[in-house]
N, C-alpha and C positions, 0 to 999 in steps of 0.2 A: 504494500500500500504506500501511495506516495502520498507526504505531508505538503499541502499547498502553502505556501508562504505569502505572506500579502507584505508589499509596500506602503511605509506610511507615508504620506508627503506632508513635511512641516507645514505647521499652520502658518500662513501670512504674518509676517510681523510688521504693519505699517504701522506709520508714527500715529496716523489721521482714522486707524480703522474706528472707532468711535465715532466721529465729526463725520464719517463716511457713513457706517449705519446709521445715524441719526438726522442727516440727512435723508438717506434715502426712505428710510421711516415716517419720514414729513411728508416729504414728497407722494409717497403712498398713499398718505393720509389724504392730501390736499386734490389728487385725482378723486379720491374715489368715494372724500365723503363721511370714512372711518375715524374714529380716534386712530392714534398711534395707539396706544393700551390696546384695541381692539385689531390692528394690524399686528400685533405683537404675540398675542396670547390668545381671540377669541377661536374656539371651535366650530363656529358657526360659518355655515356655506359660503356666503355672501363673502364674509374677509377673509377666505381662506384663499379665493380666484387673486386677492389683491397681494399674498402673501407668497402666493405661488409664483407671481411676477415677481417682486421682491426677490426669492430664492433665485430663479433662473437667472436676475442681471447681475448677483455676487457670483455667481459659481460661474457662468459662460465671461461676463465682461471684465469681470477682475480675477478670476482663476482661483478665488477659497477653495477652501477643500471643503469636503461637507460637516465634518464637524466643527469647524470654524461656522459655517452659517447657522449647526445647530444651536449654538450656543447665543448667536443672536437673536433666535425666534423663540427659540427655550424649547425643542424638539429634540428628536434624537435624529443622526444621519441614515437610517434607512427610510424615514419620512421625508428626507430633503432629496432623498435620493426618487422616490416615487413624484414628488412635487415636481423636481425639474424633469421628469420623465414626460408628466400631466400638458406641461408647457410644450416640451421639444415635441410632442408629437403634435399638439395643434402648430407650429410653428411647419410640421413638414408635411403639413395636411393642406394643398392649393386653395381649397375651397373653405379653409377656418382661419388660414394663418391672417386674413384681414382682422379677425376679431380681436385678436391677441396685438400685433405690431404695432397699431396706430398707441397703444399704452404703455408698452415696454418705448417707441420714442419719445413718447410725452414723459415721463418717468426720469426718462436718462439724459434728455437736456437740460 
């Protein structure tokens, strides 16, 4: 039997990572509506689409790892790993990906 080995990749050590989630936490908020508290921690369906976007622009546009994003939403990384999953596939579905793109730009300018 062979033991699989998994690679860790160091978590992000930026000076700004803070002023960086806490921005983009705003900005989440301010699209869509939500508290930040409620982009942060609700369960509920509504902010979880806004949280999902969130997740996908640390992990694709800044390269986190996913426990680094877990700890910003207070999740664990096989949730962030299903989240950015939820997104990439509407992202590479022709006929959805309008629904999603036009808020990940508004989000990240």
């Amino acid at each position: 039997m062979m033991a699989t080995t998994y690679r860790k990749k160091p978590i992000p050590s930026l000076e700004n990572k803070r002023t960086l989630t806490s921005n983009l936490i705003a900005s989440l908020a301010a699209h869509s509506g939500f508290s930040e508290e409620d982009i942060r921690k609700s369960r509920n369906h509504h902010q979880v689409f806004w949280r999902r976007l969130g997740i996908w622009i640390l992990l694709k546009d800044y390269g986190w790892t996913h426990q680094a994003v877990a700890d910003v939403f207070n999740t664990s990384p096989p949730n962030i790993f299903n989240s950015f999953k939820v997104i990439e596939k509407l992202l590479n579905d022709s006929t959805r990906r309008s629904s999603v793109l036009p808020y990940i730009n508004k989000i990240t300018d």
